[in-house]
C-alpha positions in Angstrom: 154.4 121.2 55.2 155.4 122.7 58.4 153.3 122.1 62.0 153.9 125.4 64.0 152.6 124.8 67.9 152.1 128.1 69.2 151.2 131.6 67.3 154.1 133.9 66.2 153.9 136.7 63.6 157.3 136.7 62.2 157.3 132.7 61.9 154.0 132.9 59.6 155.7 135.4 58.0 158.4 133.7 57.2 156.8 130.4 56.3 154.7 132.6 53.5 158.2 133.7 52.0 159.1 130.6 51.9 156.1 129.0 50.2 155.7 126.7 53.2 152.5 125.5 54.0 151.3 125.6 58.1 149.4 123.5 60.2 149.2 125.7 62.7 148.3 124.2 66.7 146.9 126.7 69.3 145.0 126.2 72.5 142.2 129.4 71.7 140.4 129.6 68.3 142.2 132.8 65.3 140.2 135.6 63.9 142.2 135.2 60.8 144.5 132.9 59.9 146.9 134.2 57.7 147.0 132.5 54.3 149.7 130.2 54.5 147.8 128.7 57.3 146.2 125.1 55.8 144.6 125.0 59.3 144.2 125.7 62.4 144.2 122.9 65.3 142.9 123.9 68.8 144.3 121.5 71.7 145.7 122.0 75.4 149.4 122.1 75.4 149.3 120.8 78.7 147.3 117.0 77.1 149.9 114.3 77.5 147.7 112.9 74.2 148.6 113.7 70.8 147.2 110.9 69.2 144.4 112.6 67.8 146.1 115.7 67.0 149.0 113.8 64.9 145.7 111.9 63.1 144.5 115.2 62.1 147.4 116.5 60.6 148.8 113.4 58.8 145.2 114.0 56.8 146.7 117.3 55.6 149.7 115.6 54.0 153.7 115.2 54.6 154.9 117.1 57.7 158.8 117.7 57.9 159.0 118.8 60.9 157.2 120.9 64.1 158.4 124.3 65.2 157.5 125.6 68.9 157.2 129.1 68.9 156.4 129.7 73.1 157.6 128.5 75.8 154.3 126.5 77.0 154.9 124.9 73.3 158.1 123.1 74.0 157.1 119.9 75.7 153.5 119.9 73.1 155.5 120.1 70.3 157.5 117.2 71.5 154.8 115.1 72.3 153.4 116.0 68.9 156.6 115.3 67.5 157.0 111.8 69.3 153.5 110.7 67.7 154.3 111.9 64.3 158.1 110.1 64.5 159.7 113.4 64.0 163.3 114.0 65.0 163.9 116.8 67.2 163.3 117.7 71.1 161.4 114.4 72.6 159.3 114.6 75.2 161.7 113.8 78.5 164.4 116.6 77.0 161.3 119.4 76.7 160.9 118.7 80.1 163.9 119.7 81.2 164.2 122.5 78.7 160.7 124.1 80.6 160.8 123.0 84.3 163.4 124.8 85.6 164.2 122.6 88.6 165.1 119.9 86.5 167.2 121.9 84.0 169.3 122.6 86.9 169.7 119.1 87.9 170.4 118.4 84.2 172.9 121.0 83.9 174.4 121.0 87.2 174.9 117.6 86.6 176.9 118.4 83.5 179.2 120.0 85.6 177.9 123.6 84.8 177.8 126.0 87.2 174.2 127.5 88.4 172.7 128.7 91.7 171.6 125.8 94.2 168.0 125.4 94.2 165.3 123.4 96.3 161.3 122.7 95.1 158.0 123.0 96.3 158.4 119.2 96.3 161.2 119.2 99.1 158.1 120.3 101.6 161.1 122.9 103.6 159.4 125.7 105.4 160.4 129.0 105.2 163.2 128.7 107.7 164.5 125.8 106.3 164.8 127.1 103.2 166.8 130.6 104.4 169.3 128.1 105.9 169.8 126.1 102.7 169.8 128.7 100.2 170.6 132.4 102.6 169.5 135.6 101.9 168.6 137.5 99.4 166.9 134.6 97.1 164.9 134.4 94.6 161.3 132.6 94.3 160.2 131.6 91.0 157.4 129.7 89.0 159.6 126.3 88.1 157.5 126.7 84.5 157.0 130.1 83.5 159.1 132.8 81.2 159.8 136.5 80.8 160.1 136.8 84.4 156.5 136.0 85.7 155.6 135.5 88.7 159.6 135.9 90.3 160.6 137.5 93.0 163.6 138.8 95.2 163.1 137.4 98.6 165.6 139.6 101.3 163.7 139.4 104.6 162.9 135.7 106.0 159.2 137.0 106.8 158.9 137.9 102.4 159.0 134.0 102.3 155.8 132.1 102.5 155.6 129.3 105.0 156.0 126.8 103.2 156.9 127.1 98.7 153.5 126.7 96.9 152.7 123.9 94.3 154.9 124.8 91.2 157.4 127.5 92.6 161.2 127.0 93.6 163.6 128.9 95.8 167.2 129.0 94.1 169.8 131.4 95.5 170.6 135.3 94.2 173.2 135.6 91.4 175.0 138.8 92.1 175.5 139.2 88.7 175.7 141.0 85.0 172.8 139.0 83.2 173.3 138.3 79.7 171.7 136.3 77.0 173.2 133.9 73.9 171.1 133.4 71.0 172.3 130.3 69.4 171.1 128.0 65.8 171.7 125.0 66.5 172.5 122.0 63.9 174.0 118.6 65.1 174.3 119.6 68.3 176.0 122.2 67.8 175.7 125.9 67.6 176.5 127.1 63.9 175.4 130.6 64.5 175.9 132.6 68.3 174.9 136.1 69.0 175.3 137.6 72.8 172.8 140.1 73.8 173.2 142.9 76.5 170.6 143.6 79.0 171.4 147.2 78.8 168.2 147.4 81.1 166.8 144.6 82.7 163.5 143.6 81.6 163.0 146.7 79.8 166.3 147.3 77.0 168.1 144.9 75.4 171.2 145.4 72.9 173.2 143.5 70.7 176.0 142.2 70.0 176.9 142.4 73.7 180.7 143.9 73.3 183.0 141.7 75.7 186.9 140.6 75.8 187.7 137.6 73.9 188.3 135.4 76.9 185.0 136.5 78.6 183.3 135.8 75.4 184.9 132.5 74.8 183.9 131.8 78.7 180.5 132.6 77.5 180.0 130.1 74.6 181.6 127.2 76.0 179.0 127.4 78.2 176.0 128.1 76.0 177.7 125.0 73.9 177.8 123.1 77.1 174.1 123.6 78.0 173.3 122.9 74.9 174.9 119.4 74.8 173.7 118.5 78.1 170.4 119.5 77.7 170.6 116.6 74.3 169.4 119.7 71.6 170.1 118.9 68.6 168.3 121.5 66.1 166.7 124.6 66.3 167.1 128.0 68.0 167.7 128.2 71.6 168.1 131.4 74.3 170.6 130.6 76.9 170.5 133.1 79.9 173.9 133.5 81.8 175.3 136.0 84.9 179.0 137.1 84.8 180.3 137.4 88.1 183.5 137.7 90.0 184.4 134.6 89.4 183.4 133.6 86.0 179.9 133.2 84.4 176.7 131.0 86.0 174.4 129.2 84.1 170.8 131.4 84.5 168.0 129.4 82.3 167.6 128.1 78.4 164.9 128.4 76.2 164.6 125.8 73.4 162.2 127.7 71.2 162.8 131.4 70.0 163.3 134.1 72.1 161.1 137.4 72.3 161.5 140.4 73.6 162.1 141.7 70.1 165.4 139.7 69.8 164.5 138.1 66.3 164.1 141.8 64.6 167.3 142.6 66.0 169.5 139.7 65.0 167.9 139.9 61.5 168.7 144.2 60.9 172.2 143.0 62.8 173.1 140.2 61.0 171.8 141.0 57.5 169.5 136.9 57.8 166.0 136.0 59.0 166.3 133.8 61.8 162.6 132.4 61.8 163.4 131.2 58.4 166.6 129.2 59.8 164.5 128.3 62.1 162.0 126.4 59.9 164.8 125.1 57.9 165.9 123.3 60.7 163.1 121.7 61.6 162.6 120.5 58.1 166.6 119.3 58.0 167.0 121.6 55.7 171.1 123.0 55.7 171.4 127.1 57.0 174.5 129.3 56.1 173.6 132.2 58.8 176.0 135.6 58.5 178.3 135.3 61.5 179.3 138.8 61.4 177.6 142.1 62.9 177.1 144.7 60.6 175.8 146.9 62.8 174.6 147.3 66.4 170.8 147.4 67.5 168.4 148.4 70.5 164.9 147.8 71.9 163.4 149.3 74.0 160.0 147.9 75.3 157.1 150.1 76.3 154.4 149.9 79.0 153.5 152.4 81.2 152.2 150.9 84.5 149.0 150.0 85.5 146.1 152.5 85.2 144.1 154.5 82.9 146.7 156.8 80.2 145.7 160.3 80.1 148.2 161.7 78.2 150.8 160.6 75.6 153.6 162.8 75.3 157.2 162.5 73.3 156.2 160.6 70.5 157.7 162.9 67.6 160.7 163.6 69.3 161.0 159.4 69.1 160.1 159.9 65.7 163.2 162.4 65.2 166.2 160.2 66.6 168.3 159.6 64.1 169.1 156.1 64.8 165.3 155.3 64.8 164.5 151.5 63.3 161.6 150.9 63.8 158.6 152.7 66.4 155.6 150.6 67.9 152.9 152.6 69.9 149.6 150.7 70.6 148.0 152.6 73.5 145.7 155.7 73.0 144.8 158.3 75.2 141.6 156.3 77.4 142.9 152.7 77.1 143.3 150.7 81.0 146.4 149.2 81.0 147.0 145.8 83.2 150.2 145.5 85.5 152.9 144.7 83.9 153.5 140.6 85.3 156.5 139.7 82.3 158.8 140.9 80.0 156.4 139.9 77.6 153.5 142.6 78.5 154.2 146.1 76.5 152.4 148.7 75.0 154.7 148.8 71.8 158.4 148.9 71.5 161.2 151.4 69.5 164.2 149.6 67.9 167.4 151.5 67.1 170.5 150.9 64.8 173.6 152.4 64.3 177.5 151.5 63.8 178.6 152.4 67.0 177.1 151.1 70.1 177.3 154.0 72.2 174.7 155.6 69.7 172.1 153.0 70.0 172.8 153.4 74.0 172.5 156.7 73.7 169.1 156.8 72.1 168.0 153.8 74.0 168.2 156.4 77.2 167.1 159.0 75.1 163.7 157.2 74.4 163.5 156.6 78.1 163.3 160.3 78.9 161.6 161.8 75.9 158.3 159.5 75.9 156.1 160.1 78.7 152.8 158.7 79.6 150.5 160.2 82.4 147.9 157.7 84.3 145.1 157.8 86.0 
């Protein structure tokens, strides 16, 4: 029996293949638990106590391991791990796996390379802060993901006076950002995948093609990150900017990634990555296909704020040949929110194809040929 903390389709999905039963732990109450679900567990993942919690699911019988599945997951499944004597992410490493200022001290301590920072904690005003870190930077949530709540700061007078509770002020990587998807085993990564972001926030493909000594650049520093950040098993998202001078460290995620990057890897690689990931959590040995087969696209959909009018485009989407898979939740009427993280979408089209200029191809395509019209 599995403990999942946090809710994600393709991880049930997976633990239902696999005949695993799930405690499943989630701060709001389900409609409808999926079968494999032997119950559902509602606590804050921000409690520092998971006494009670770990009493409730010892009742349930054997647990082999816990699986975070979000990012506000990571440090509750270590606490719930600690309580339940669990190997796997403890609570001081989920820390610095979630607040990002002390990931960067972690890492930069390591000897990695990543953009000088300061915290809400320093007290600097907005002056201050322009002549520690220059202009442009970038002001971020320390504990967020999918790009929430960050911004590009160019113009002292964009800065607040003084950084509020929780945000930090690091400096602007002028950069290509790119992401490595690693399974990790022992500490170290036994399966590696580099994602493009063909367009930031909005398309990513993979496998990102790159020369051999970029590439190797790039994984001796995913594999660093990994080491000093003290992850032994599981999945991790390792965000990295290749500049002039050689790549910068960006941000990792100890828990899956989204954005659609779990499909992807699976119709690339030919293997389900949810159900390596539950293998590792259970110690279970994963023999994950190292080679593309093929390349693969997403493309995210969300049409701004506002009420949609009109949806137009939608069989011509439905008529590209490298067409995976097609996602469109929105109707004609529905209000749709801002769009605050890469997370927010309306649905989302996937492509394949063996060459990668296809995929980009119709991963532009899909940009011009669906159109929605707001009110």
């Amino acid at each position: 029996m599995m403990v999942f903390v946090g809710k994600r389709e393709g991880a049930l999905a997976a633990a239902q293949r696999l005949g695993v039963d799930v405690v499943l732990v989630v701060e709001r109450p389900l409609r409808r638990p999926p079968p494999v679900v032997r119950a559902v567990i509602e606590h804050a993942f921000t409690s520092d106590d998971w006494r009670g919690v770990a009493r409730r699911v010892r009742s349930f019988g054997d647990i082999e391991g816990v699986l975070a599945l979000t990012e506000s997951a990571v440090p509750a499944a270590a606490g719930l791990r600690e309580e339940l004597a669990l190997q796997g992410l403890r609570p001081a490493q989920a820390l610095a796996c979630t607040d990002k200022t002390a990931m960067k001290r972690t890492v930069a301590a390591a000897g990695l390379r990543c953009a000088q920072y300061l915290s809400a904690a320093e007290a600097l005003n907005a002056e201050e802060i322009v002549a520690r870190l220059g202009l442009p930077l970038v002001l971020k949530p320390a504990c967020s993901s999918g790009g929430r709540g960050t911004r590009r700061i160019d113009a002292p007078e964009d800065l607040p006076s003084t950084l509020p509770d929780g945000y930090m002020a690091e400096t602007f990587i002028d950069g290509v950002e790119m992401s490595v998807e690693s399974l990790v085993s022992d500490g170290a990564p036994v399966f590696v995948n580099v994602t493009e972001y063909f367009e930031p926030r909005w398309a990513n493909l993979l496998p990102a093609r790159l020369p051999d000594a970029r590439r190797n650049a790039l994984l001796e520093l995913n594999r660093e990150a990994i080491r000093a950040l003290g992850i032994e098993r599981g999945i991790t998202h390792v965000e990295a900017f290749l500049t002039p001078t050689g790549f910068v460290f960006g941000e990792l995620a100890a828990r899956p990634p989204g954005g659609h990057l779990m499909e992807l890897i699976e119709l690339v690689y030919g293997f389900d990555p949810w159900e390596c990931c539950i293998a590792l959590e259970r110690e279970r040995p994963i023999a994950p296909a190292a080679l593309a087969q093929c390349f693969a696209g997403v493309r995210v959909l969300h049409p701004g704020a506002g009420t949609i009018t009109c949806i137009s485009g939608l069989e011509h989407i439905e008529a590209l040949p490298e067409l995976a898979r097609f996602v469109c939740r929105a109707e004609v009427g529905d209000l749709i929110p801002e769009r605050l993280g890469t997370g927010q979408e309306i649905g989302y089209v996937i492509f394949t194809a063996p060459r990668r200029e296809d995929v980009a191809t119709a991963l532009d395509a899909a940009r011009r040929l669906l159109r929605f019209e707001l009110r």
